[in-house]
N, C-alpha and C positions, 0 to 999 in steps of 0.2 A: 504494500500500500504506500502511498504515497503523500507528504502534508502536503496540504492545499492552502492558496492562501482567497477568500473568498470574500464577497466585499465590507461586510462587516469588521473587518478586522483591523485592530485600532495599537496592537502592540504587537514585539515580535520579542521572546525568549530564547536569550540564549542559553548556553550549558552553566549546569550550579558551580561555585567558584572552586570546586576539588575537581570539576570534571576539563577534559581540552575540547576544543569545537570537534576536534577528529575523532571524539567518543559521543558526543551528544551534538547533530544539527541544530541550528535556529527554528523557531518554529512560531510562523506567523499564529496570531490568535485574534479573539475579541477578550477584553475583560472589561466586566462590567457589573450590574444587581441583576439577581434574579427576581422575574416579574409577576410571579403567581405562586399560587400553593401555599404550602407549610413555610417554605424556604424564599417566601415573599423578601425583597431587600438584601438577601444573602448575599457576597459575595462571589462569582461565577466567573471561570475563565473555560472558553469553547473552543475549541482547532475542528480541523476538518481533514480526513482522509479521504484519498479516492482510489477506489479498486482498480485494477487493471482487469481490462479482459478474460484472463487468464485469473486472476483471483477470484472472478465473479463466477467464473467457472468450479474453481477448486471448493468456493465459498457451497456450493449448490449440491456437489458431491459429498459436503462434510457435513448435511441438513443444518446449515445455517449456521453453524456454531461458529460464534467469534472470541478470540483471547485476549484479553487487555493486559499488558505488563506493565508494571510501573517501578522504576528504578528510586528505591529509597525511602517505600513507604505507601501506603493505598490510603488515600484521598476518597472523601465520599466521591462518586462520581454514576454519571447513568450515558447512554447512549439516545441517539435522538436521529430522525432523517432528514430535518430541516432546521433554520435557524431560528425559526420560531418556537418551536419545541424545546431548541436545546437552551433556550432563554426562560421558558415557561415549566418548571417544572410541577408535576402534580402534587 
């Protein structure tokens, strides 16, 4: 997959200051409040990935299942298909 940068997006993260850019890319984002739900006002930062081809393929073969890694620590977090979703949480 691949980060995207999409037009929302208002800041760009780089690597944490133990890491070098050659172990962690830049990664355009939006950060901003969250607008709905329990997590009304929350603090929310959203990126965006896009499949290849080939991913969307392998994605279809594996019934849909996707893996989130996160290096350093699991952050609440959820998955969304638009940018309004991922701004809205339930």
């Amino acid at each position: 997959m691949n980060i995207v940068q999409f037009p929302e997006c208002n800041v760009i993260y780089g690597p944490p200051p133990d890491m070098e850019e050659s172990q962690v890319a830049k990664i355009p984002a939006y950060q901003g409040k969250a607008e709905s739900g329990g997590c009304d006002g929350a603090d929310i930062v959203v990126v965006a990935y896009q499949m290849t081809p080939q991913e969307l393929l392998a994605l279809a073969q594996q019934q849909g299942v996707i893996y989130l890694s996160m290096i350093g620590g699991l952050a609440p977090h959820y998955l969304s298909f638009n940018f309004h979703q991922a701004t809205h949480p339930a």
